[in-house]
N, C-alpha and C positions, 0 to 999 in steps of 0.2 A: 883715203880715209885712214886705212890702217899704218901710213907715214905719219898721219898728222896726228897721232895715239900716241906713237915712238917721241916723236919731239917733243910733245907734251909732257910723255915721261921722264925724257931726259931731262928736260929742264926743270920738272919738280923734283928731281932727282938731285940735281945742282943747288936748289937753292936747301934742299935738306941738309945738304952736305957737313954746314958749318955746327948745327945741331949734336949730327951724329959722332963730327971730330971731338967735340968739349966732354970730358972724362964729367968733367963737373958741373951740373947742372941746376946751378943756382936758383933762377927765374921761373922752375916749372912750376913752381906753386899758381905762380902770377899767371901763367898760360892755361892752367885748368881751369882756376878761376874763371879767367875771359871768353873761353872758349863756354866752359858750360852758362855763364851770364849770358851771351850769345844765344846760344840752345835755348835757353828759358825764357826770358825775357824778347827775344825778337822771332826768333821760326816757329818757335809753335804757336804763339798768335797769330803769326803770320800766317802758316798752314791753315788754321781755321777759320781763318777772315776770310783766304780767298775759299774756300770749302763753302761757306754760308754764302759771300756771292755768288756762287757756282749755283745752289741752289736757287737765292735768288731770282739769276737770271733764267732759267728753268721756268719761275711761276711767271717771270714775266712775258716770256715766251710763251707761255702756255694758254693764260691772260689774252693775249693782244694777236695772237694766231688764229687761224681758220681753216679747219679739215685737217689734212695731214700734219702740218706744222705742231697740230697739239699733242700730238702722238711724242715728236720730237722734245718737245718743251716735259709732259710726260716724261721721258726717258733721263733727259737732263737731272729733274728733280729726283728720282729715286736717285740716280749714283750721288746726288750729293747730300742727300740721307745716309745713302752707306757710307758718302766718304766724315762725313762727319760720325757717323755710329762707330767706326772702325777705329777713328784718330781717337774720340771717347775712351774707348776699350781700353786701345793699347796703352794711353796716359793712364789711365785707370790702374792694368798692371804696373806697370813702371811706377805708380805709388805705391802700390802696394809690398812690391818687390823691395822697395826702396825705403819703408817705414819697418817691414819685417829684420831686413837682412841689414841695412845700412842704418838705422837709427833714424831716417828721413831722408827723402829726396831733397839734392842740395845739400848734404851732409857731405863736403866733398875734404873735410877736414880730418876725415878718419881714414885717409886711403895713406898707407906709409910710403912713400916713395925712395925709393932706392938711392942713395948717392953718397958718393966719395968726402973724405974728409971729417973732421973732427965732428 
């Protein structure tokens, strides 16, 4: 297991490489952008979709069981209350944080980045 950590690292390692060699770093804009579009737009709906079917499946379990199993289907549905209460929360801060300090979440235009040249 802890061989196949090493080569994983190596090789993300290698493919950073070309990154790290370029003094000039034209493109970052374009890589923020895509990266936090990613973030917003796809995993955190994603995170909460499958969160709500997590629940879901919970009540349906809970539904369609008998004796013990409802206890299980139970247990299901609360963690997927907390997990939905929690992801709430912490987007919650993260706007917050994000309208106070940064002018809005997505305001990824105000971060000065560093780079070489005129």
């Amino acid at each position: 297991m802890l061989n196949k950590i090493y080569k994983i690292s190596i090789a993300a390692g290698l493919v950073a490489v070309p990154f790290l060699a370029s003094a000039q770093l034209t493109e970052t804009r374009k890589i923020i952008d895509s990266a936090y579009a990613i973030v917003k737009d796809l995993l955190i709906p994603l995170v909460f979709t499958l969160a709500l079917l997590f629940f879901f499946w919970g009540v349906a379990k809970y539904i369609w069981s008998v004796g013990t199993d409802k206890e299980e289907g139970r247990k299901i549905m609360i963690w997927g209350i907390i997990a939905l209460f929690v992801m709430s929360c912490v987007w919650g801060i993260v706007y917050f944080i994000g309208q106070e300090i940064g002018g809005g979440v997505g305001n990824v235009y105000n971060v000065n980045i560093p780079n070489i040249g005129p």
